[in-house]
VOROTI-465823 format. One record per residue (C-alpha): chain; residue number from 0; residue in three letters; y, x, z. Coordinates in steps of 0.25 Angstrom, whole numbers, plus 2048, in hexadecimal, padded with zeros to 3 digits. Example, Ala and Ser with C-alpha at 12.3 -4.5 7.8 and 13.67 -1.06 7.14 Angstrom:
! residues 2
{unit: A pos: 0 code: Ala north: 7EE east: 831 up: 81F} .
{unit: A pos: 1 code: Ser north: 7FC east: 837 up: 81D} .
***
This chain:
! residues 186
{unit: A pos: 0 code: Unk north: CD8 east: BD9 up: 5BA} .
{unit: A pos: 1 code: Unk north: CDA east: BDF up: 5C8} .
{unit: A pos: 2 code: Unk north: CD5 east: BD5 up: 5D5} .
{unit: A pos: 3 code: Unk north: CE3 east: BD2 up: 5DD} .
{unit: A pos: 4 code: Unk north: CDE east: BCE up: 5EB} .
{unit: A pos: 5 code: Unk north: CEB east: BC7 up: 5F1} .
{unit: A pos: 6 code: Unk north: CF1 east: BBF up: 5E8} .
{unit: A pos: 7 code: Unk north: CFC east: BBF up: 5F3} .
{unit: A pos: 8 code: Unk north: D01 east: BCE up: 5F2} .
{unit: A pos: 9 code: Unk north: D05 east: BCF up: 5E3} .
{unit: A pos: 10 code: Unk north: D13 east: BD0 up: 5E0} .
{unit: A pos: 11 code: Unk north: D18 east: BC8 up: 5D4} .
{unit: A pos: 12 code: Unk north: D25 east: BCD up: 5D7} .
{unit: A pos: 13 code: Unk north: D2C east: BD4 up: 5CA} .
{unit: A pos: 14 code: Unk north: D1F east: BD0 up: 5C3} .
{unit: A pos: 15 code: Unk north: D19 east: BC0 up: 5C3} .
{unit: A pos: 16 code: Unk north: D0B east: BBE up: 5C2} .
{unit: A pos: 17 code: Unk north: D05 east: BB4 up: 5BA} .
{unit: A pos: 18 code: Unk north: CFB east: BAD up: 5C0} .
{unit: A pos: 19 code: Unk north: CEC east: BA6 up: 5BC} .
{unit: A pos: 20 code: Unk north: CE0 east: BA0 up: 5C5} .
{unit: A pos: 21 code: Unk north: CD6 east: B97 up: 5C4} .
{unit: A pos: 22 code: Unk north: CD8 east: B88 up: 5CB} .
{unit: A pos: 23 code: Unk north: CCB east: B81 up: 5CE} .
{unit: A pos: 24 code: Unk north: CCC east: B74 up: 5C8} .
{unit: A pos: 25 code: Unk north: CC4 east: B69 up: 5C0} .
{unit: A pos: 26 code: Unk north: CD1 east: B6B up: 5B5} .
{unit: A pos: 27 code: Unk north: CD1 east: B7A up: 5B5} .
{unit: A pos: 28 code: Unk north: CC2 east: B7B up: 5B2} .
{unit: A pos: 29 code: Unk north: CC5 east: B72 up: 5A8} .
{unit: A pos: 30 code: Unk north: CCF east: B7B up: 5A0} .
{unit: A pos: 31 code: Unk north: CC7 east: B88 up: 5A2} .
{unit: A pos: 32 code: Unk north: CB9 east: B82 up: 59F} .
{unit: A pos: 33 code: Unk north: CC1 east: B7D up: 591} .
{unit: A pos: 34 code: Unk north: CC9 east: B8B up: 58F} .
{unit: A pos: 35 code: Unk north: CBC east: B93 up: 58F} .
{unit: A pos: 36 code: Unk north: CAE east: B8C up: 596} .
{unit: A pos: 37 code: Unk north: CB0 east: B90 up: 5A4} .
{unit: A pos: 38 code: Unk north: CB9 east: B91 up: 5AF} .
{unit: A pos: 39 code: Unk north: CBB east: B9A up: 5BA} .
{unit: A pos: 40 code: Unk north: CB7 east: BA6 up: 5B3} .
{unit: A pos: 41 code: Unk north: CBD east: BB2 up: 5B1} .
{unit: A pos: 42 code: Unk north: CCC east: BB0 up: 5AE} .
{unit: A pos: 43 code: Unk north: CCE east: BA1 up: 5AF} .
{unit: A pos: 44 code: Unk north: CD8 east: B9C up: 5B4} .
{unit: A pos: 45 code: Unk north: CDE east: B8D up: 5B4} .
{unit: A pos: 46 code: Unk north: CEB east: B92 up: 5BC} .
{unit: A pos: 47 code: Unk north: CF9 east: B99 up: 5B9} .
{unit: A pos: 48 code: Unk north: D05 east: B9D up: 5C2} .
{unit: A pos: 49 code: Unk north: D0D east: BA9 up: 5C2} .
{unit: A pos: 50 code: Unk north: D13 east: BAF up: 5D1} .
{unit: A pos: 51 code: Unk north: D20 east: BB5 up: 5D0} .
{unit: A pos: 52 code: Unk north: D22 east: BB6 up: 5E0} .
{unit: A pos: 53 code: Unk north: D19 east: BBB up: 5EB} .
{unit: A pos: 54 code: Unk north: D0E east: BB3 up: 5EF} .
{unit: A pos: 55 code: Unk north: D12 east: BA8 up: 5E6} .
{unit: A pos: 56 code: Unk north: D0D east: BA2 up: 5D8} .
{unit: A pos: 57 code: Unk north: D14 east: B98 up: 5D0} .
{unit: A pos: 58 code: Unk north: D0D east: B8D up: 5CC} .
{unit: A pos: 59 code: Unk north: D0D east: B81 up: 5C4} .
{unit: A pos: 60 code: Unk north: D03 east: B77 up: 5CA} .
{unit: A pos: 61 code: Unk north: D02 east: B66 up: 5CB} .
{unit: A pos: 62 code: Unk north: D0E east: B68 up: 5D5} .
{unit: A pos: 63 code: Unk north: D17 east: B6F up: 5CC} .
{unit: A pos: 64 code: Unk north: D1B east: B7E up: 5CB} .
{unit: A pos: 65 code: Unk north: D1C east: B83 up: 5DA} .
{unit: A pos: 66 code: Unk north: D19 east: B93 up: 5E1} .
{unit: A pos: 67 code: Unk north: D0C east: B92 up: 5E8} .
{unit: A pos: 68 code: Unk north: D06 east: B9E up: 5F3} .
{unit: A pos: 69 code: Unk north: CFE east: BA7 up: 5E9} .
{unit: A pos: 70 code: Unk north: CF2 east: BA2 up: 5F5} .
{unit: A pos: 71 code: Unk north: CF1 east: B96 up: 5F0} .
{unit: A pos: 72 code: Unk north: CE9 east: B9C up: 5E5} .
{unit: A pos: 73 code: Unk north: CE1 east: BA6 up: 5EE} .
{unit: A pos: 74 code: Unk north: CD7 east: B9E up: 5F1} .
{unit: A pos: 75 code: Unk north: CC9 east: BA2 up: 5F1} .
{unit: A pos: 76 code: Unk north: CC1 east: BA2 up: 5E3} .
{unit: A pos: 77 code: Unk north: CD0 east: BA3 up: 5DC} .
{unit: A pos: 78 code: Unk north: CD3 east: BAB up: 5D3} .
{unit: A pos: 79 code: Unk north: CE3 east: BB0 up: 5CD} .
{unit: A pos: 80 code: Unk north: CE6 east: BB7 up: 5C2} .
{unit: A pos: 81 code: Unk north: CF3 east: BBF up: 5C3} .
{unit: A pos: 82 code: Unk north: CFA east: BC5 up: 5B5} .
{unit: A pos: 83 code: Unk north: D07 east: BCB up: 5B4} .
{unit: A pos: 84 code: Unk north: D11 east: BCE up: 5AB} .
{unit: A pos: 85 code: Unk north: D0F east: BDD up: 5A2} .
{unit: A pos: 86 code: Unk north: D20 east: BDE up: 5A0} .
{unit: A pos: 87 code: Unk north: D27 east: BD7 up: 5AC} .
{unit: A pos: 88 code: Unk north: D35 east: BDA up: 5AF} .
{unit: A pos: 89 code: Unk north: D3F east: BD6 up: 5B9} .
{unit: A pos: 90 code: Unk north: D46 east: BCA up: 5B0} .
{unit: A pos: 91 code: Unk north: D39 east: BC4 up: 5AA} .
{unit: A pos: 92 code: Unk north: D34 east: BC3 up: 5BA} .
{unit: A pos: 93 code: Unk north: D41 east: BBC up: 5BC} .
{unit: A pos: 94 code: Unk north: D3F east: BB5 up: 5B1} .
{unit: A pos: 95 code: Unk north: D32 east: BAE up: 5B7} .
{unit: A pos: 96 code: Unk north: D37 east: BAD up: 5C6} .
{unit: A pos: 97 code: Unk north: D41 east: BA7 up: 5BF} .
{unit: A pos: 98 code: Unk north: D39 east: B9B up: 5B6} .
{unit: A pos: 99 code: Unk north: D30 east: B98 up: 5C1} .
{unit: A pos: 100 code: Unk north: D3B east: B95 up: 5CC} .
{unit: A pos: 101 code: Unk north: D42 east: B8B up: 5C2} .
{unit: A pos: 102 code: Unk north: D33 east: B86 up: 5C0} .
{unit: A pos: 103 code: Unk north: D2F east: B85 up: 5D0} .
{unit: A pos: 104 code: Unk north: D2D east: B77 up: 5D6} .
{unit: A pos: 105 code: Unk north: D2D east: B70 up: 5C9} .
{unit: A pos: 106 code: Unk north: D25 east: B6B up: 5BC} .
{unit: A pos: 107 code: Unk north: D19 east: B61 up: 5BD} .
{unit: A pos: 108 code: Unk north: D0C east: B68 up: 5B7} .
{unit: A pos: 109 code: Unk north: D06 east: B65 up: 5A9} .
{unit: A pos: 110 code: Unk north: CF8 east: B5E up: 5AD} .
{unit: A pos: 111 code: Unk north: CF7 east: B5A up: 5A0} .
{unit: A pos: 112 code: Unk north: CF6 east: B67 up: 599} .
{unit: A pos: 113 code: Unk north: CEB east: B6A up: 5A3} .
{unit: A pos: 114 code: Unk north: CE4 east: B5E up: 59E} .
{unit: A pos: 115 code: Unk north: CE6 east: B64 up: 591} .
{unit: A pos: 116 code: Unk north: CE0 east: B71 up: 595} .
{unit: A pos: 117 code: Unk north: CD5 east: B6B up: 59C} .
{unit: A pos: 118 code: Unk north: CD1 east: B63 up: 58E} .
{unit: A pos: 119 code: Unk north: CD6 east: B6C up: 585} .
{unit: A pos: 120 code: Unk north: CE3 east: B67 up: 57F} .
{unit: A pos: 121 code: Unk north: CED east: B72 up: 582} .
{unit: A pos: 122 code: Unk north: CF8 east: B6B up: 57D} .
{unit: A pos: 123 code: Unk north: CF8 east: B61 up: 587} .
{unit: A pos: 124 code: Unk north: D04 east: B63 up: 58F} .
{unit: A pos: 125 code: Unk north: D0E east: B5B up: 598} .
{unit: A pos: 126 code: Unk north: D1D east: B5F up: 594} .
{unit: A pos: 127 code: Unk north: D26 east: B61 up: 59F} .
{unit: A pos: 128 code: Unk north: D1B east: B67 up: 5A8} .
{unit: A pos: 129 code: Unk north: D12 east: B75 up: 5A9} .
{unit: A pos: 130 code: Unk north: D03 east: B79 up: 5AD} .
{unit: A pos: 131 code: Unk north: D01 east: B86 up: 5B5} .
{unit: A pos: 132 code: Unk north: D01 east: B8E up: 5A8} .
{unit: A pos: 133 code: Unk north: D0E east: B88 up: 5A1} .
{unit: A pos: 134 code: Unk north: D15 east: B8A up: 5AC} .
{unit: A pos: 135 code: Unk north: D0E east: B9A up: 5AD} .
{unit: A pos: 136 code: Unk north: D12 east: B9C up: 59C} .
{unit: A pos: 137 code: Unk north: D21 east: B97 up: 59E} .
{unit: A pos: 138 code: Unk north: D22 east: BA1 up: 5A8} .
{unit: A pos: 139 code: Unk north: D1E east: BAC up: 5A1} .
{unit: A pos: 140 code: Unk north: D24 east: BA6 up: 594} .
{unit: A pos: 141 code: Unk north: D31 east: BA6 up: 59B} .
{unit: A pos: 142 code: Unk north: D31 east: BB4 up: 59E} .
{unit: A pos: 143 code: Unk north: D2C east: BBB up: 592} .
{unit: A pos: 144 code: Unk north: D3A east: BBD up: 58C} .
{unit: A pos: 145 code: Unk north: D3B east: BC6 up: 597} .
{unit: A pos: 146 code: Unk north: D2F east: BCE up: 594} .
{unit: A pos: 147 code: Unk north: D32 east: BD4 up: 588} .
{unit: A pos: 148 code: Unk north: D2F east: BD0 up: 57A} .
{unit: A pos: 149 code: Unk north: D22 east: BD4 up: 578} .
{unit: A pos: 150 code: Unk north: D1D east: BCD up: 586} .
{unit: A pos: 151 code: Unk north: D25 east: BC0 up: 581} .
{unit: A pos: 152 code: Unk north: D1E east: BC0 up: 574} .
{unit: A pos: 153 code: Unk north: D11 east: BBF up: 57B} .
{unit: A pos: 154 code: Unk north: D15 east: BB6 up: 586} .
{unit: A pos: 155 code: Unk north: D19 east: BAE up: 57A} .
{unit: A pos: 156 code: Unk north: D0B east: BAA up: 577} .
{unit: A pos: 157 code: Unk north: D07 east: BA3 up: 583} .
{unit: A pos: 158 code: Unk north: D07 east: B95 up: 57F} .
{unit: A pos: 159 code: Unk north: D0E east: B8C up: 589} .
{unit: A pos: 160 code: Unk north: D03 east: B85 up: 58E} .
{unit: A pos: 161 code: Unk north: CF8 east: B8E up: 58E} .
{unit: A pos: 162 code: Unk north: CED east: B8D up: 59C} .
{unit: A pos: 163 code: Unk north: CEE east: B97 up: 5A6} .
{unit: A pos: 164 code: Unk north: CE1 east: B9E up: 59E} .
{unit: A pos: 165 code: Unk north: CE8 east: B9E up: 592} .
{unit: A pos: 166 code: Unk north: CF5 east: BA6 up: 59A} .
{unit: A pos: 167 code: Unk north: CEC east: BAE up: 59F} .
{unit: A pos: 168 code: Unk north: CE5 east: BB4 up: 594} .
{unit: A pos: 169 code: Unk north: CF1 east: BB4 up: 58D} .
{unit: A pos: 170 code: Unk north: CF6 east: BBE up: 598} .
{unit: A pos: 171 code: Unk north: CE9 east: BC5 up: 597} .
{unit: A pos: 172 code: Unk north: CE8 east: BC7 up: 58A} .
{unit: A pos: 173 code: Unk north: CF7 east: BCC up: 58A} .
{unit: A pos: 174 code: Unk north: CF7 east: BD7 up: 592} .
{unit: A pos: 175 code: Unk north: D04 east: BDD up: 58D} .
{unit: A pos: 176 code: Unk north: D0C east: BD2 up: 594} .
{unit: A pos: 177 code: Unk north: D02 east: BCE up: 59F} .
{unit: A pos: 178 code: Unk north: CFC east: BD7 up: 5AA} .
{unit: A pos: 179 code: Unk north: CEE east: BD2 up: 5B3} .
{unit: A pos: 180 code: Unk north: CF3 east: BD4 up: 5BF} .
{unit: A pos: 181 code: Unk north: CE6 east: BCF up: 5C5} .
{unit: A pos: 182 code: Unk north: CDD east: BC5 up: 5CA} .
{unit: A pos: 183 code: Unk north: CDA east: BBE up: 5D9} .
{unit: A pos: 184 code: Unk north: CCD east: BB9 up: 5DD} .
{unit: A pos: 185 code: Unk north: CCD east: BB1 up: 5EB} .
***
């Protein structure tokens, strides 16, 4: 994966990114000591958000889905994950814009399907809210119609409340639908 050294410059314009990092925190250990033994190693990651305007992500967080300055997450020891989309085109980024300006400024956050994914019970979910990674898979969800058949097939296969490791790896191991962008250390 190419090293992006300002998060800042890249243009999501035309084509979003997805986006995954690693949040220190007593629950986020929690979830990535259970996934697979360790945290902060390699790939992990406890975060998702997409950026679909310069110098902004979209976020769902304890506050609700907001933008936030990409340098909120620039901070030193951190580390962003950026993916993109293989087959984007002018209506399925219209598509996203779209869903995340209905979206911006509401919803409460699903604490208790991080609970879950910190004990291990998945299924654990508050209805009528999202966590970071909901919130990232109805995105992408909601424009695969417009990505083509094969993409939409695939995209299909997410489950809804996957963690932000689980979308990545998807992504990853997808590489016909997803592109690595690249990755930022601070």
């Amino acid at each position: 994966m190419d090293n992006i050294s300002n998060p800042n410059l890249l243009n999501p314009i035309n084509n979003p990114f997805l986006v995954f990092t690693s949040e220190p925190g007593i629950v986020t250990d929690l979830i990535e000591l259970r996934e697979d033994g360790s945290w902060m190693v390699g790939n992990d990651v406890s975060h998702m958000m997409t950026m679909t305007e310069h110098g902004l992500f979209n976020c769902q967080s304890p506050s609700g889905f907001n933008q936030v300055p990409v340098s909120s997450y620039t901070n030193k020891g951190s580390k962003i994950i950026f993916v993109q989309f293989a087959n984007m085109n002018p209506q399925a980024y219209q598509a996203m814009c779209l869903i995340i300006s209905e979206k911006l400024g509401k919803q409460g956050y699903d604490w208790l399907q991080i609970v879950g994914q910190a004990i291990g019970l998945d299924f654990l979910h508050m209805p009528g809210t999202e966590d970071c990674s909901e919130e990232g898979v109805r995105e992408i969800k909601g424009i695969a119609p417009f990505l083509g058949q094969h993409n939409c097939q695939i995209i299909d296969c997410i489950g809804n409340q996957s963690n932000p490791q689980q979308v990545l790896q998807f992504c990853l191991n997808n590489a016909s639908v997803f592109i690595p962008a690249g990755i930022y250390t601070g």
